[in-house]
N, C-alpha and C positions, 0 to 999 in steps of 0.2 A: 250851507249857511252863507248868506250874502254879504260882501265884505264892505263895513262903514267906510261911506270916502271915498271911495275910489270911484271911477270916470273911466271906460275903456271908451276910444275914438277911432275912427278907420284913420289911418295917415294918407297925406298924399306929396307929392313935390313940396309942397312948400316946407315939408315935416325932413327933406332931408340931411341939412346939416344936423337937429336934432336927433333923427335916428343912427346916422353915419356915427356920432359921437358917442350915442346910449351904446348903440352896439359891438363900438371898442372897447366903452368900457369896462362892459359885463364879458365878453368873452375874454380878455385881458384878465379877469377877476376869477373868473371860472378854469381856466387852462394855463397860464403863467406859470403857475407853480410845479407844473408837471410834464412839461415841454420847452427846448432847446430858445430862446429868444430870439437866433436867427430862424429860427423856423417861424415863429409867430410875428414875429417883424413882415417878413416874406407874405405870410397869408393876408393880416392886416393891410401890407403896402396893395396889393392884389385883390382883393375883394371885400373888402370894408373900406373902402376909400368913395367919396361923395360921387363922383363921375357915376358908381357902379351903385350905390343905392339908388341914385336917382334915375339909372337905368329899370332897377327893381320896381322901385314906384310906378313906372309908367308904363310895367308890362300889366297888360291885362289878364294873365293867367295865376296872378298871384296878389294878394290882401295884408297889408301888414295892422297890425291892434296896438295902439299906444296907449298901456294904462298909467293914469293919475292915480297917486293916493294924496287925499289932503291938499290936492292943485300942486303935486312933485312928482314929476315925470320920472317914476319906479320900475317900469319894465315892458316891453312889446312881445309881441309874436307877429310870426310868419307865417300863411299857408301857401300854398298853392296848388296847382293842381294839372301842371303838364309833365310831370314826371311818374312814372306806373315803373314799378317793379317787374321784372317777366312774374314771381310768384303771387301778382294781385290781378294778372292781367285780366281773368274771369270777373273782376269784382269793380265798381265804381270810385277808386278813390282821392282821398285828397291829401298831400302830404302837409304834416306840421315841419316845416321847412328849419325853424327858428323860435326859441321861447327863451326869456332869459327877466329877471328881476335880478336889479342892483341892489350888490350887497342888504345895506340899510334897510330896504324895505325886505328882505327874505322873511317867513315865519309870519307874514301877515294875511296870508293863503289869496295874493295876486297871483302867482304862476297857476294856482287852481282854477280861479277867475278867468285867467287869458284860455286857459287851456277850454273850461268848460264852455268860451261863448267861440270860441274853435270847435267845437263838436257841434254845437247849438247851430252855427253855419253850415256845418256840411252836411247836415241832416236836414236843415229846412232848404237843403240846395239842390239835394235827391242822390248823394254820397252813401254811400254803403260801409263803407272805411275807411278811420283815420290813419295815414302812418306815417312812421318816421324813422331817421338812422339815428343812434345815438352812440357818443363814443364809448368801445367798451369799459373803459376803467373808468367814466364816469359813474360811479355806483349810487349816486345822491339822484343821479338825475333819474338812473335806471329804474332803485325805489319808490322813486314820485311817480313812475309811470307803470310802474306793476301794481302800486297801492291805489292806480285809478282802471283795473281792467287791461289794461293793455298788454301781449304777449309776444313772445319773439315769436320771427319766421323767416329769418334771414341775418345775412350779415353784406357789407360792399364794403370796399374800398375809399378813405377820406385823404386828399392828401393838404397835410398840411406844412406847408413852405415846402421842404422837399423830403420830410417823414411822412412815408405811408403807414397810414394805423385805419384799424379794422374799427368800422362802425356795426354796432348790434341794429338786426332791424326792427321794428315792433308794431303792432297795428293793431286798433281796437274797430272790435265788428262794430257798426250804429245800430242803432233800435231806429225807425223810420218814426215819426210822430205820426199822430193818428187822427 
């Protein structure tokens, strides 16, 4: 069902204070509550910081999606696609790097939207599978992504500020368009 209002955009440079800030906000809003502050202080100061999106932005191996609902910058994704699992290594694929909608707009099925024009990409790109880490005691994010096909086949390592915690792996086969 396609969702009224909403606007997904490629971002580029000029999108990076915008993204820099979307992105603290919602990972800030998603993991806060359940991890050390100097721990997420540390990650934040380290890799959410503008210098390093806009290093993101400029790499070529990776796409970020800025969706609008109602002209309100509600949420992005991240693919990319230089990173392979040793267990995909037979296979083409493309990693969901990043996906995340602010608070307020959650329940208006944008993460499904970002997610599904993230597949709609890697499949008109010549991708075989999507995958991704996701944290294990994220269980909101896990069921969003078991209730769209997607299944484990791994697990790595995520560190954040200087807690190690285990990310689940997960990857949904593509259907090739025809």
């Amino acid at each position: 069902m396609p969702v009224q209002n909403l606007l997904i955009k490629i971002a580029d440079v000029t999108d990076a204070l915008l993204l820099t800030s979307l992105g603290i906000t919602t990972f800030i809003a998603a993991f806060a509550k359940d991890n050390r502050k100097e721990d997420m202080d540390k990650y934040i100061a380290e890799e959410m910081n503008i210098g390093k999106i806009t290093e993101e932005l400029k790499d070529q191996n990776s796409l970020f999606f800025l969706a609008y609902f109602n002209d309100d910058l509600s949420g992005y994704a991240k693919i990319r696609w230089s990173k392979i699992p040793d267990e995909l290594a037979n296979n083409i694929p493309i990693e969901l790097e990043r996906i995340y909608v602010l608070e307020k707009h959650q329940g208006k099925k944008i993460g499904a939207a970002l997610l599904n024009l993230c597949l709609t990409h890697a499949v008109t790109h010549g991708y075989d599978t999507l995958w991704l880490g996701v944290w294990g005691q994220n269980h909101k994010a896990i069921n969003f992504y078991l209730h769209r096909g997607f299944e484990f086949f791994g697990s790595h390592q995520f560190i954040l500020g200087n807690d190690i915690q285990t990310d689940r792996l997960m990857k949904k086969v593509l259907q090739q368009m025809v």
